[in-house]
PyMOL Python script that loads the backbone (N, CA, C, O; Angstrom):
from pymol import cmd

cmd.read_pdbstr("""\
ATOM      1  N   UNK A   1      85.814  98.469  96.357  1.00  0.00           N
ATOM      2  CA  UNK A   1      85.232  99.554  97.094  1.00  0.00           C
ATOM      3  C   UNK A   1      84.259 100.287  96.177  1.00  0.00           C
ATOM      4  O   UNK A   1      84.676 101.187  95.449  1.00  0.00           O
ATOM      5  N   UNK A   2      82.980  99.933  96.187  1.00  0.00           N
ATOM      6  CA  UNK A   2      82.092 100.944  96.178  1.00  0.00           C
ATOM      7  C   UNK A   2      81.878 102.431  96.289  1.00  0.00           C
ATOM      8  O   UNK A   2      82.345 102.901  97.327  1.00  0.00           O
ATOM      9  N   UNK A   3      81.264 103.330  95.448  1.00  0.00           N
ATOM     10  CA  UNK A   3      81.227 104.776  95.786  1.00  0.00           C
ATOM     11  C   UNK A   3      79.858 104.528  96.594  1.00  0.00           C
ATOM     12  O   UNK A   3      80.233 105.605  97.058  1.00  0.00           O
ATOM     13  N   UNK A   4      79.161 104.337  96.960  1.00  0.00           N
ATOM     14  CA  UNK A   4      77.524 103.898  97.784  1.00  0.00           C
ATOM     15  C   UNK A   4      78.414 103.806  98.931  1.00  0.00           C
ATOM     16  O   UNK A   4      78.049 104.486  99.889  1.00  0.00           O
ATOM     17  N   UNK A   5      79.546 103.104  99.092  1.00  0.00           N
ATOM     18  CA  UNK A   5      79.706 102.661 100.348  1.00  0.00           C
ATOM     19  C   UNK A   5      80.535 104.189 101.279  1.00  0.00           C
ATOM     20  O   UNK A   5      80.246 104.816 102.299  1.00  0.00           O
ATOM     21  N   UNK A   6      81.456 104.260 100.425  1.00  0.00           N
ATOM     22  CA  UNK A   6      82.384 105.947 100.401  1.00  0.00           C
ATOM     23  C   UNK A   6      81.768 106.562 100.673  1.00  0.00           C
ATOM     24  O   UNK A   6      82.320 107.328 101.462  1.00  0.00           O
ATOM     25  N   UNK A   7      79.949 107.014 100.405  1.00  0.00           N
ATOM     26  CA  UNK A   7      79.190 108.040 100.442  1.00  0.00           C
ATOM     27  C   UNK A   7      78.828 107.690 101.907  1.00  0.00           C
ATOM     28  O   UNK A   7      78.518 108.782 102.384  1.00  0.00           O
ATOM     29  N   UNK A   8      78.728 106.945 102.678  1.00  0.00           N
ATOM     30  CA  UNK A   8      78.417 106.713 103.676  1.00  0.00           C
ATOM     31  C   UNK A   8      79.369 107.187 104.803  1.00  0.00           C
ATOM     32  O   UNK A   8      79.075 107.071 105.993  1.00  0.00           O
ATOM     33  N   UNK A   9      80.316 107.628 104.439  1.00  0.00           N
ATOM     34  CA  UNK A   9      81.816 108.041 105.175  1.00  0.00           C
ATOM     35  C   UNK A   9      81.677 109.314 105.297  1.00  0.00           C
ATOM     36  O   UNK A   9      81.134 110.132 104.556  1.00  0.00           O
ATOM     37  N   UNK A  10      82.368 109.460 106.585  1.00  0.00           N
ATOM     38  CA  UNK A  10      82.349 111.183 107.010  1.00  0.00           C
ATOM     39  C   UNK A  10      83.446 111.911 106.189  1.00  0.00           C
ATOM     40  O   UNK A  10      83.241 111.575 105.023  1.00  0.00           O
ATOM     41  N   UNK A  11      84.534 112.764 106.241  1.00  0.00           N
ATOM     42  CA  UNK A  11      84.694 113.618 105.514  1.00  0.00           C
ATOM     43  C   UNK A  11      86.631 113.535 105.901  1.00  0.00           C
ATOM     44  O   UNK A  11      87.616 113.575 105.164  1.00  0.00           O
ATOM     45  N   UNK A  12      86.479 113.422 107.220  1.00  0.00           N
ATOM     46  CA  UNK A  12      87.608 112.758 107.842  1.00  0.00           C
ATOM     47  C   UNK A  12      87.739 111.064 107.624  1.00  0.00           C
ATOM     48  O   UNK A  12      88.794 110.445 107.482  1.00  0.00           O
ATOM     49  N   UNK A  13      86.777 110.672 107.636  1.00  0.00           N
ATOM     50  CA  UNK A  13      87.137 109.039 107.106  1.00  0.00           C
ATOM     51  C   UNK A  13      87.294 109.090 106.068  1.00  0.00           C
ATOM     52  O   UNK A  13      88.299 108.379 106.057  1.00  0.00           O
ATOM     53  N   UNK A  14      87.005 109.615 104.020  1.00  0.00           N
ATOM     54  CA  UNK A  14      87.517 109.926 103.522  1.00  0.00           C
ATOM     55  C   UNK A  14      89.102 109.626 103.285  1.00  0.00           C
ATOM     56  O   UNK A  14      89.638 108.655 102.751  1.00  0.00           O
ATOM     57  N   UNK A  15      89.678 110.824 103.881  1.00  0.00           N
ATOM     58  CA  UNK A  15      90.897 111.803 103.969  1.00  0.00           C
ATOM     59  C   UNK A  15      91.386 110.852 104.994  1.00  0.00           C
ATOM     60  O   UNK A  15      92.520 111.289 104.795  1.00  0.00           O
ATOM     61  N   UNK A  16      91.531 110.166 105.692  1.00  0.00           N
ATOM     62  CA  UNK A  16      92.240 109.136 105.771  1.00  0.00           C
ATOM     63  C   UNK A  16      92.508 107.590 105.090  1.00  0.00           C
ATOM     64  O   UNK A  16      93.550 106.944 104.986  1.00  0.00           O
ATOM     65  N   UNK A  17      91.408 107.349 104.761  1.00  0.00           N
ATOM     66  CA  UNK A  17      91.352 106.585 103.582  1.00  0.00           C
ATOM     67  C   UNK A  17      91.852 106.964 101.932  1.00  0.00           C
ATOM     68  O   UNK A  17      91.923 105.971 101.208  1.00  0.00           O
ATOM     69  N   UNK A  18      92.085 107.852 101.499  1.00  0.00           N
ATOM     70  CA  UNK A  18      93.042 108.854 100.586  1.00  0.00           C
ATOM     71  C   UNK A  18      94.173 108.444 100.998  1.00  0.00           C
ATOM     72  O   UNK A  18      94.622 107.565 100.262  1.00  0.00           O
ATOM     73  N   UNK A  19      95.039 108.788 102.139  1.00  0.00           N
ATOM     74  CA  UNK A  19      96.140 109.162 102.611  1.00  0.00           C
ATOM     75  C   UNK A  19      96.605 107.387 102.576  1.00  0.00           C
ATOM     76  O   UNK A  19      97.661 106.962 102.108  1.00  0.00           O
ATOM     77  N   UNK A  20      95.481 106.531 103.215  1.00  0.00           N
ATOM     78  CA  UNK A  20      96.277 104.917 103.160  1.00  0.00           C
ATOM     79  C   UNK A  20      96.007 104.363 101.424  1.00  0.00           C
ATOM     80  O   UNK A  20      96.764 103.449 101.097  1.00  0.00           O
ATOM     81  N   UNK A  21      95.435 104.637 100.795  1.00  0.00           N
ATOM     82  CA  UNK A  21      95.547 104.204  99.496  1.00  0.00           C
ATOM     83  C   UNK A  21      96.600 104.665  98.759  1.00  0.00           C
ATOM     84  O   UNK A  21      97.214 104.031  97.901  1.00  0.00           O
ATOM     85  N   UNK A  22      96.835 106.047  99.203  1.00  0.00           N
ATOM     86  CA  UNK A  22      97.450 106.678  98.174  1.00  0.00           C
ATOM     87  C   UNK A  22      99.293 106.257  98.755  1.00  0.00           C
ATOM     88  O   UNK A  22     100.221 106.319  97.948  1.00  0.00           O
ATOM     89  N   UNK A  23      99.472 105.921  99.996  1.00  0.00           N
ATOM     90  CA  UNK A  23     100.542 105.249 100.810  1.00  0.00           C
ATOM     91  C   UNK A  23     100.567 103.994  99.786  1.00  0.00           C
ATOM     92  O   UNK A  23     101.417 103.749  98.930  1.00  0.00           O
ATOM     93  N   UNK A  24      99.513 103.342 100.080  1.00  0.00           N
ATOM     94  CA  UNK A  24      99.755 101.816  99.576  1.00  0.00           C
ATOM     95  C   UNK A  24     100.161 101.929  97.782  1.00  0.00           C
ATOM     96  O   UNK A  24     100.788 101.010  97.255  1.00  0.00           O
ATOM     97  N   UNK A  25      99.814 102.883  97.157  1.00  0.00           N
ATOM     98  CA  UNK A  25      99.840 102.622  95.449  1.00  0.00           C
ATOM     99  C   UNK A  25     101.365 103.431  95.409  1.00  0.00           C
ATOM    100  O   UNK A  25     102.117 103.261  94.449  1.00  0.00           O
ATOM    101  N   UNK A  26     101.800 104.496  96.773  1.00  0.00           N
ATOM    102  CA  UNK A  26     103.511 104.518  96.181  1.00  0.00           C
ATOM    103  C   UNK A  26     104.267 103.224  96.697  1.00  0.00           C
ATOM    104  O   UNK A  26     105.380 102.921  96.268  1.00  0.00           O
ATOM    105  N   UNK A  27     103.703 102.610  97.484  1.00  0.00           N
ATOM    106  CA  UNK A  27     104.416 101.120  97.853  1.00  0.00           C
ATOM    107  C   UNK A  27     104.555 100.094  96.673  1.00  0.00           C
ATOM    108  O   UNK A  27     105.521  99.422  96.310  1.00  0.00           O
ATOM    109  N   UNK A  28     103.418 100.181  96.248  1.00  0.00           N
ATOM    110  CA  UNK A  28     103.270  98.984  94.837  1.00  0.00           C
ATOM    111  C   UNK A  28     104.181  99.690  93.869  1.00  0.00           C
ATOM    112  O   UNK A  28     105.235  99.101  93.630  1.00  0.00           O
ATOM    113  N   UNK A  29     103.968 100.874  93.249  1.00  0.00           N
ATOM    114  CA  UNK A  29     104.999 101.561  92.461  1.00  0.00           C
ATOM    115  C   UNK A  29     106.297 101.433  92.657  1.00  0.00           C
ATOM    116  O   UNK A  29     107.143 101.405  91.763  1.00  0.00           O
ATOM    117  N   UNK A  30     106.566 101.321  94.265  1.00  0.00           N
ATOM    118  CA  UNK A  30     107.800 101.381  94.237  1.00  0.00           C
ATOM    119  C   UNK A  30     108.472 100.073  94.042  1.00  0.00           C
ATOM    120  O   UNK A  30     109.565 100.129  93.479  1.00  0.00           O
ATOM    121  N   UNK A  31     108.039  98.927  94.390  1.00  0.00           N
ATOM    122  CA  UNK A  31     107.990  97.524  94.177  1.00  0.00           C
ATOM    123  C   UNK A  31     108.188  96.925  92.815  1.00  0.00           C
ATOM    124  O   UNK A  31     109.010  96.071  92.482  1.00  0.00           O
ATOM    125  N   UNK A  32     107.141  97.627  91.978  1.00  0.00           N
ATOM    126  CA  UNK A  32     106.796  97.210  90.459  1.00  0.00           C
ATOM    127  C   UNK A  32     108.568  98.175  89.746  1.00  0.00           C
ATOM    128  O   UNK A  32     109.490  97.586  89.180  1.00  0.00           O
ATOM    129  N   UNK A  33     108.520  99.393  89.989  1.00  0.00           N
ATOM    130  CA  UNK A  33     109.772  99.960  89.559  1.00  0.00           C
ATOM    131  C   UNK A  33     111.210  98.900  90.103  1.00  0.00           C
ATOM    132  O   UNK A  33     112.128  98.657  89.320  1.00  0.00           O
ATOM    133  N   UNK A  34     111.190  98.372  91.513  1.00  0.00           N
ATOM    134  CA  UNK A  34     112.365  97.612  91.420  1.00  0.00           C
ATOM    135  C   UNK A  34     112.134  96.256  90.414  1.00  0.00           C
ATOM    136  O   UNK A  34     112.962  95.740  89.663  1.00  0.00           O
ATOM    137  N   UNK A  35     111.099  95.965  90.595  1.00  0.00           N
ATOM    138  CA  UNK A  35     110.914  94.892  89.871  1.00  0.00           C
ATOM    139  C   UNK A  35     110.878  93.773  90.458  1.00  0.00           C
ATOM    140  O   UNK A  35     110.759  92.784  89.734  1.00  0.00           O
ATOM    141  N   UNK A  36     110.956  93.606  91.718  1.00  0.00           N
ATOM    142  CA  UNK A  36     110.845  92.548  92.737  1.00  0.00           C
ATOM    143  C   UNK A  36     109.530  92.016  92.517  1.00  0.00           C
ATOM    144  O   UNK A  36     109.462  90.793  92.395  1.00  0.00           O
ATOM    145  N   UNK A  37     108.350  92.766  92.434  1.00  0.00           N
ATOM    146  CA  UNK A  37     107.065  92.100  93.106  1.00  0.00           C
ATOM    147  C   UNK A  37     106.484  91.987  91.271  1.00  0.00           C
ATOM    148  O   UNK A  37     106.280  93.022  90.638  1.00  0.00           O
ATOM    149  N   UNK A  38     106.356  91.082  90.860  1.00  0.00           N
ATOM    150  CA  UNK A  38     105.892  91.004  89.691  1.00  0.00           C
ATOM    151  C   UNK A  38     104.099  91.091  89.857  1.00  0.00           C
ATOM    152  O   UNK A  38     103.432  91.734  89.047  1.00  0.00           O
ATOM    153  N   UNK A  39     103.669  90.577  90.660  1.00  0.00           N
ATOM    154  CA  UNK A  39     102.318  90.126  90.896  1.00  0.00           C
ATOM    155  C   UNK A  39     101.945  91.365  91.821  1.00  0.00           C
ATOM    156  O   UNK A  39     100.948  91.421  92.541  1.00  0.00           O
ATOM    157  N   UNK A  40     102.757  92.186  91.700  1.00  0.00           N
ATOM    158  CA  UNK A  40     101.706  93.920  92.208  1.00  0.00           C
ATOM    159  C   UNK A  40     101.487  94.684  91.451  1.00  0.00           C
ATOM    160  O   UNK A  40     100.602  95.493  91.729  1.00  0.00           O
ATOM    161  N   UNK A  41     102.058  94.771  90.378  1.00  0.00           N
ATOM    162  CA  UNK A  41     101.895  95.371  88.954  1.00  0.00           C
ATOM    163  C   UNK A  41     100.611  95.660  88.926  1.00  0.00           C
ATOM    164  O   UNK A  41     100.218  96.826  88.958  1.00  0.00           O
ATOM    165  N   UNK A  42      99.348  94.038  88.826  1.00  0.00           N
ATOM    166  CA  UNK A  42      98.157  94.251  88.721  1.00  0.00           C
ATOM    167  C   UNK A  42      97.250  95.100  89.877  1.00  0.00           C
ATOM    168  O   UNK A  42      96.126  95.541  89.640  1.00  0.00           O
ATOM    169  N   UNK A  43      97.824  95.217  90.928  1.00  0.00           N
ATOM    170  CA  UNK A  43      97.378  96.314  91.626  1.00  0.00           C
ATOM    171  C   UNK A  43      97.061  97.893  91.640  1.00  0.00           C
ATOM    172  O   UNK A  43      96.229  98.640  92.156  1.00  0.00           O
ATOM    173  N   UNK A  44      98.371  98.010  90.643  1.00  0.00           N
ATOM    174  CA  UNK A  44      98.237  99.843  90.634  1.00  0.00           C
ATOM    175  C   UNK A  44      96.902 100.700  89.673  1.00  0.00           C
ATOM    176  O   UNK A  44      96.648 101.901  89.583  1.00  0.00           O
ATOM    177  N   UNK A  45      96.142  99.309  88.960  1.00  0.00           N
ATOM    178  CA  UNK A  45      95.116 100.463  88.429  1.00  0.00           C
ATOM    179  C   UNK A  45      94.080  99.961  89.360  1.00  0.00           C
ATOM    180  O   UNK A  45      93.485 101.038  89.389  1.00  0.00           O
ATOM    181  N   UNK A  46      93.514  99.358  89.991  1.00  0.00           N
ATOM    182  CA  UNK A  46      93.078  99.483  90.960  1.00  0.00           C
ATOM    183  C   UNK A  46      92.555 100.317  92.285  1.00  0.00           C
ATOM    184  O   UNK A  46      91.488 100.562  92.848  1.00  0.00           O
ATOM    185  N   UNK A  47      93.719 100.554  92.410  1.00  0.00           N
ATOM    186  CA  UNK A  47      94.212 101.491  92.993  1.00  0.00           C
ATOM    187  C   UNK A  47      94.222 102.932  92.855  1.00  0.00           C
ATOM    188  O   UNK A  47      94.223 103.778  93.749  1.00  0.00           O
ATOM    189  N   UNK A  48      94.229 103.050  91.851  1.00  0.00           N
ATOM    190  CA  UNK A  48      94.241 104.516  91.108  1.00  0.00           C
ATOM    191  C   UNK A  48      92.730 104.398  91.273  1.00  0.00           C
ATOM    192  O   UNK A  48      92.444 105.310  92.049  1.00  0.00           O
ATOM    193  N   UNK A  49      91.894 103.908  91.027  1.00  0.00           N
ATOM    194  CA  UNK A  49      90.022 104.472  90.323  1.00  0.00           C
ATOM    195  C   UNK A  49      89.842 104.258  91.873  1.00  0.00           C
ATOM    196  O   UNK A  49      88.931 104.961  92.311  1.00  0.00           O
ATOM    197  N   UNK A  50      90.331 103.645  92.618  1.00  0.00           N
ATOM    198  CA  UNK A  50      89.731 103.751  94.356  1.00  0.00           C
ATOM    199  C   UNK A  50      90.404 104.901  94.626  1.00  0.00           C
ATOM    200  O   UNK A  50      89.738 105.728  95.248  1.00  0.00           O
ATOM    201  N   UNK A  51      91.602 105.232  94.332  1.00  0.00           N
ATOM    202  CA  UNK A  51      91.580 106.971  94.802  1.00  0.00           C
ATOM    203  C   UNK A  51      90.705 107.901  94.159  1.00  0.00           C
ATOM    204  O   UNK A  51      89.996 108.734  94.725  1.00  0.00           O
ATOM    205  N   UNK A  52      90.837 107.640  92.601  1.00  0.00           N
ATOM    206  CA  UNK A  52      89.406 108.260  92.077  1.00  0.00           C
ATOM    207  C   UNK A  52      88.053 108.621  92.747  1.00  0.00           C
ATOM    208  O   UNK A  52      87.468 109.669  93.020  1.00  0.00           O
ATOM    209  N   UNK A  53      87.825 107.363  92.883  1.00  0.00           N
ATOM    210  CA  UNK A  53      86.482 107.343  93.684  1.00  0.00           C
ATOM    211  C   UNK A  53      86.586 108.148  95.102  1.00  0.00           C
ATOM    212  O   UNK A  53      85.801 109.089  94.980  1.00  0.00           O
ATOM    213  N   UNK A  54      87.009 108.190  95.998  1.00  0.00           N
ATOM    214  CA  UNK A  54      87.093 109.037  96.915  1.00  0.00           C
ATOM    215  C   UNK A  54      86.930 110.186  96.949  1.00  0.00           C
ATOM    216  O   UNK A  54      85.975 110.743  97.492  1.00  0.00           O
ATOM    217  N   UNK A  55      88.076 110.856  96.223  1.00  0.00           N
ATOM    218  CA  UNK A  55      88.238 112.119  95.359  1.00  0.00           C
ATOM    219  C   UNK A  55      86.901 112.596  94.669  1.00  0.00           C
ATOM    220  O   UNK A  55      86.603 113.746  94.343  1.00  0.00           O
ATOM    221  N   UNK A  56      86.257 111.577  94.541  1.00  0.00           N
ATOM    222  CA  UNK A  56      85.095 112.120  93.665  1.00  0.00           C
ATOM    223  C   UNK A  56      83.583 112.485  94.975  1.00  0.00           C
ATOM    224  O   UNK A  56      82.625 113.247  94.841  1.00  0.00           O
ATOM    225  N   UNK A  57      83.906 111.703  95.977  1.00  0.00           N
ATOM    226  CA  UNK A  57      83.085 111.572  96.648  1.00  0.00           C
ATOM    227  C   UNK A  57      83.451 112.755  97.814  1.00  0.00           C
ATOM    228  O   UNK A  57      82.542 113.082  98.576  1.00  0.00           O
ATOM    229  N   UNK A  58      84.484 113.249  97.919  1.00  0.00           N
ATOM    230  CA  UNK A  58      85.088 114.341  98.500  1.00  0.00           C
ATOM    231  C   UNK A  58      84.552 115.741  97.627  1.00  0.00           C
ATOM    232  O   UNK A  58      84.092 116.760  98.142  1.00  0.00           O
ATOM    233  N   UNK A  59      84.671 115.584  96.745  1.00  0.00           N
ATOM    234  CA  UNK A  59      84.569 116.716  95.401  1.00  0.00           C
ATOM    235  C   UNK A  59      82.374 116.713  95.901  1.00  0.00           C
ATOM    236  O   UNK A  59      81.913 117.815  96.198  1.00  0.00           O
ATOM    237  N   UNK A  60      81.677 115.841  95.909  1.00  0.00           N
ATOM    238  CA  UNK A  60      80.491 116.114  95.972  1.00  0.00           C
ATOM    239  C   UNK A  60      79.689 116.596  97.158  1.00  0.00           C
ATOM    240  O   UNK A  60      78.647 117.251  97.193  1.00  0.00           O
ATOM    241  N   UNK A  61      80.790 115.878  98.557  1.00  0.00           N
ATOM    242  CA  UNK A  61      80.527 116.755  99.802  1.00  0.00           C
ATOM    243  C   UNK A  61      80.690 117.682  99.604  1.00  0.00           C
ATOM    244  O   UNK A  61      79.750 118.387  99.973  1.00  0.00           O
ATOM    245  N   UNK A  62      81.485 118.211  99.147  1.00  0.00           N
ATOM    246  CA  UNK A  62      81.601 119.658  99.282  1.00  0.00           C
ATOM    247  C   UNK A  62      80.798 120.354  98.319  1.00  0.00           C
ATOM    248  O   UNK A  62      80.605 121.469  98.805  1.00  0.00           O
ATOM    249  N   UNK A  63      80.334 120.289  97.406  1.00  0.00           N
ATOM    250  CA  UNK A  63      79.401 120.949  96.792  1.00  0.00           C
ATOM    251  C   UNK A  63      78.414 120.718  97.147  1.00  0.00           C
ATOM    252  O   UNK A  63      77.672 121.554  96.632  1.00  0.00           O
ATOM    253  N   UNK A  64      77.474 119.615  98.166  1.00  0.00           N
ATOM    254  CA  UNK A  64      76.701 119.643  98.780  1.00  0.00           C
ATOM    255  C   UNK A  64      76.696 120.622  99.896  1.00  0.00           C
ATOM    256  O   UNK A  64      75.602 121.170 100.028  1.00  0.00           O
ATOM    257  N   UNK A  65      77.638 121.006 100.762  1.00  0.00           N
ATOM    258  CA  UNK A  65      78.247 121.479 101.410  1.00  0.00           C
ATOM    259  C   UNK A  65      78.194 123.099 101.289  1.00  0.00           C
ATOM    260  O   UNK A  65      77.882 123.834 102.226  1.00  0.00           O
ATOM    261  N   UNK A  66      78.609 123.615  99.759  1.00  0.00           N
ATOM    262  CA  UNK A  66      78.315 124.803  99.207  1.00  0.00           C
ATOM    263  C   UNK A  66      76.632 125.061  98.958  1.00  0.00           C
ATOM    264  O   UNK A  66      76.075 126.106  99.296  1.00  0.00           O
ATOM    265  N   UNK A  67      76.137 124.241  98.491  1.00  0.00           N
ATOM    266  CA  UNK A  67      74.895 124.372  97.859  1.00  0.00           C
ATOM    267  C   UNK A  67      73.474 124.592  98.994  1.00  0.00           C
ATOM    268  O   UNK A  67      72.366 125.025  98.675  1.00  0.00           O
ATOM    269  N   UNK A  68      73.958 124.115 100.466  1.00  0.00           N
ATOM    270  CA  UNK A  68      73.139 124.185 101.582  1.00  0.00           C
ATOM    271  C   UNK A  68      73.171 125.693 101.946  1.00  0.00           C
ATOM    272  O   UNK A  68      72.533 126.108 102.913  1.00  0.00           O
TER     273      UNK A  68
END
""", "prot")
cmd.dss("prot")
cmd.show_as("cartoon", "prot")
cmd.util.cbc("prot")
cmd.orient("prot")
């Protein structure tokens, strides 16, 4: 996932996209902590810089947002 592409997203698409990533990386966590899923491990940083990225792209609407 691209931030170019994120920037193209409304504000509510976003913030639902947050809410399913951030669902899916306590799923892998919780997986990798039992220790069942060996091969999701490599998922969780992933995961993390795509919530990043959102977050970041949330953080600039809105200062666009302020700045108008």
């Amino acid at each position: 996932m691209k931030a170019s592409e994120l920037r193209k997203l409304s504000e509510d698409d976003l913030m639902s996209k947050y809410a399913e990533l951030h669902a899916e990386l306590s799923r892998v966590k919780a997986a990798a902590a039992r220790g069942a899923a060996k091969k999701e491990i490599g998922k969780i940083r992933p995961l993390r810089k795509n919530i990043a990225r959102v977050l970041t792209v949330l953080s600039e609407k809105e200062v666009e947002e302020e700045n108008e």
